[in-house]
C-alpha positions in Angstrom: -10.9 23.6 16.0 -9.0 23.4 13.0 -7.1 20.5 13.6 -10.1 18.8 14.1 -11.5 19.5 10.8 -8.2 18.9 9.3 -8.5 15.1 11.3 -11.6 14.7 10.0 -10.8 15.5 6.0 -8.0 13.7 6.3 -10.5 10.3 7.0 -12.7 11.3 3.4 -11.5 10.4 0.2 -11.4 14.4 -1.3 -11.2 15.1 -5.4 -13.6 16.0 -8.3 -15.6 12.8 -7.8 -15.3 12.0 -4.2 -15.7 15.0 -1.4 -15.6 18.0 -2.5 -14.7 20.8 0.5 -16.0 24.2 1.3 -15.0 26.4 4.0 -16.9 29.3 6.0 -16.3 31.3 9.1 -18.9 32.9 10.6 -18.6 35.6 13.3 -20.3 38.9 13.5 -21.0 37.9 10.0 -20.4 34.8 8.2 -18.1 34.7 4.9 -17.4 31.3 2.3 -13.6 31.4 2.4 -13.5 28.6 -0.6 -16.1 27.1 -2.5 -16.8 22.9 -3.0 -14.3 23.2 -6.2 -11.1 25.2 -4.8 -9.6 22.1 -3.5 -9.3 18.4 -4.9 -7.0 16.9 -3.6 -6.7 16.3 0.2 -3.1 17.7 0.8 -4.1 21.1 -0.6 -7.4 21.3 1.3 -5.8 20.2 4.4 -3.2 22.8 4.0 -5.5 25.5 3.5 -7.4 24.4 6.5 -4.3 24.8 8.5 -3.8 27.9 7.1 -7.6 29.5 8.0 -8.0 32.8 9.9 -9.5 33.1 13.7 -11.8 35.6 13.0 -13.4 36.6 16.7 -15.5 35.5 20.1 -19.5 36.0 18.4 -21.3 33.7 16.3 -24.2 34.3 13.9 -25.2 30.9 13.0 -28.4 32.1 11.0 -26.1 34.2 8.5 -24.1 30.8 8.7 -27.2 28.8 7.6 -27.9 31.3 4.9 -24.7 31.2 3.0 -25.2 27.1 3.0 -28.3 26.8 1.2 -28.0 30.8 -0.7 -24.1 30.4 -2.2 -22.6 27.1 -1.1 -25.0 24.7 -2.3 -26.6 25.9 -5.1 -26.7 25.5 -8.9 -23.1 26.6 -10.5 -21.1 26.2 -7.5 -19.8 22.8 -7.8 -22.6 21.3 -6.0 -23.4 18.6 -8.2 -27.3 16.7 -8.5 -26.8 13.1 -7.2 -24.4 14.5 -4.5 -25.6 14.3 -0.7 -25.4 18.0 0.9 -24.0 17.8 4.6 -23.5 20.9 6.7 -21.6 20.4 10.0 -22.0 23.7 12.2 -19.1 23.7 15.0 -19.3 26.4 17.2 -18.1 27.3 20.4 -20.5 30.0 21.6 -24.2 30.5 20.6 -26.1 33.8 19.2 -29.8 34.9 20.1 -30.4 35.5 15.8 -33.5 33.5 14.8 -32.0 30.3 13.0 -35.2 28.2 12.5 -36.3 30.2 9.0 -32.8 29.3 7.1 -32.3 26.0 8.7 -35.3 25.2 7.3 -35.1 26.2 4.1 -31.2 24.1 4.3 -33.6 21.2 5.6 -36.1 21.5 2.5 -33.3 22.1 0.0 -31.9 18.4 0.7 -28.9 19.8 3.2 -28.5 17.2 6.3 -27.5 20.0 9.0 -24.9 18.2 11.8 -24.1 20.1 14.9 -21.2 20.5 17.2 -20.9 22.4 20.5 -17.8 23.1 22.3 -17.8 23.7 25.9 -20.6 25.0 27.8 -21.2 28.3 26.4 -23.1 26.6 23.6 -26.8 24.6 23.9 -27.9 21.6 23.3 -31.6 23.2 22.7 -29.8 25.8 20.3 -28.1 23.3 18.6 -31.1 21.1 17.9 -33.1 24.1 16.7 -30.8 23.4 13.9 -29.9 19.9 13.8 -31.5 17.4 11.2 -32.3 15.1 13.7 -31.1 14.4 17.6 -28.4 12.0 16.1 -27.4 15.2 14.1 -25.9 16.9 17.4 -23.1 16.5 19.1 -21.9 18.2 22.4 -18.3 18.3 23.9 -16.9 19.9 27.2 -13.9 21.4 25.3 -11.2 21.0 22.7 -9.9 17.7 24.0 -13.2 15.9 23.9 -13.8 17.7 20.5 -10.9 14.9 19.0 -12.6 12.2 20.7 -15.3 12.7 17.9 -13.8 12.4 15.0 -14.7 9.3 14.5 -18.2 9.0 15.6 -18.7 12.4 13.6 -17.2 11.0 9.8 -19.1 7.7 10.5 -21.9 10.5 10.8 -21.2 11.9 7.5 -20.0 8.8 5.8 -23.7 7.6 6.2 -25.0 10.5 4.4 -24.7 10.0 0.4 -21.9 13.1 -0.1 -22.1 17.0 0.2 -21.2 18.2 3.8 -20.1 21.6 5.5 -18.1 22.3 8.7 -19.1 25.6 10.3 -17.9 27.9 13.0 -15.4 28.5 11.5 -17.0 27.1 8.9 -16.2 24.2 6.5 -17.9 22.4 4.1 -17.1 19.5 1.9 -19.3 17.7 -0.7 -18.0 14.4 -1.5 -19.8 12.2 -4.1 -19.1 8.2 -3.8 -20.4 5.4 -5.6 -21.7 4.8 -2.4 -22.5 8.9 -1.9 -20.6 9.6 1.1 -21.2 12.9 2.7 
């Protein structure tokens, strides 16, 4: 999983302007392991991606969701006001928490949520309880397949004006463009 996310930052244009990258892991519990400041400039980020911690089998997405709207994108933690806020959740298992109450209240607060399942212990109903949209979620059989979307996934993103996050591990990036890429 981490090489993909590595694959797909190294398609966005990162720095203090541009896409700005934060990183969570959710497990049993979900933690931010860098902040939309840490890291601007792509060689760092990409390093540090590299470098990320497996952290175990579970997966509680709504913890997930609450960290994104509660501590990743709010006021005073880089996020910044004409940026686009995108949150890509990739997991490969599901949890029975309740999700819909905090990807809601991502929804309301401007976040565009992106989903991505890998291999069938994940949902495509769970996965759209949280999704922005059905063009928000993405499904995979495995690992393989899960490269085959870079791609289609940063074209995703790109569309978006600029603030994004990359979950299960987690990650998030905030990017800023003239054209607001996120």
């Amino acid at each position: 999983m981490l090489q993909f996310v590595a694959n797909v930052t190294r398609i966005l244009t990162i720095g203090p302007i541009d896409t700005q990258v934060a990183f969570m892991l959710f497990s049993d519990v979900a933690t931010v392991e860098w902040g939309l400041r840490r890291y601007q400039d792509k060689d760092n980020l990409i390093n540090a991606i590299r470098n990320v911690r497996y952290i175990g089998n579970a997966s509680n997405l709504n913890d997930a969701l609450y960290l994104t709207w509660s501590n990743v994108f709010v006021s005073g933690s880089g996020t910044r006001r004409n940026a686009r806020k995108v949150t890509v959740i990739l997991t490969d298992s599901i949890d029975d928490e309740p999700v819909e109450a905090n990807a809601t209240r991502c929804k309301s607060d401007g976040i565009r949520l992106i989903t991505v399942g890998v291999t069938n212990m994940t949902t495509s109903g769970r996965l759209m309880q949280i999704a922005s949209s059905p063009s928000d979620l993405f499904s995979v059989n495995d690992f393989v397949d899960l490269e085959n979307t870079v791609a289609v996934l940063t074209q995703q993103i790109c569309t978006t004006p600029a603030t994004s996050i990359l979950t299960h591990s987690a990650y998030t990036f905030e990017q800023q463009h003239k054209l607001l890429l996120t």
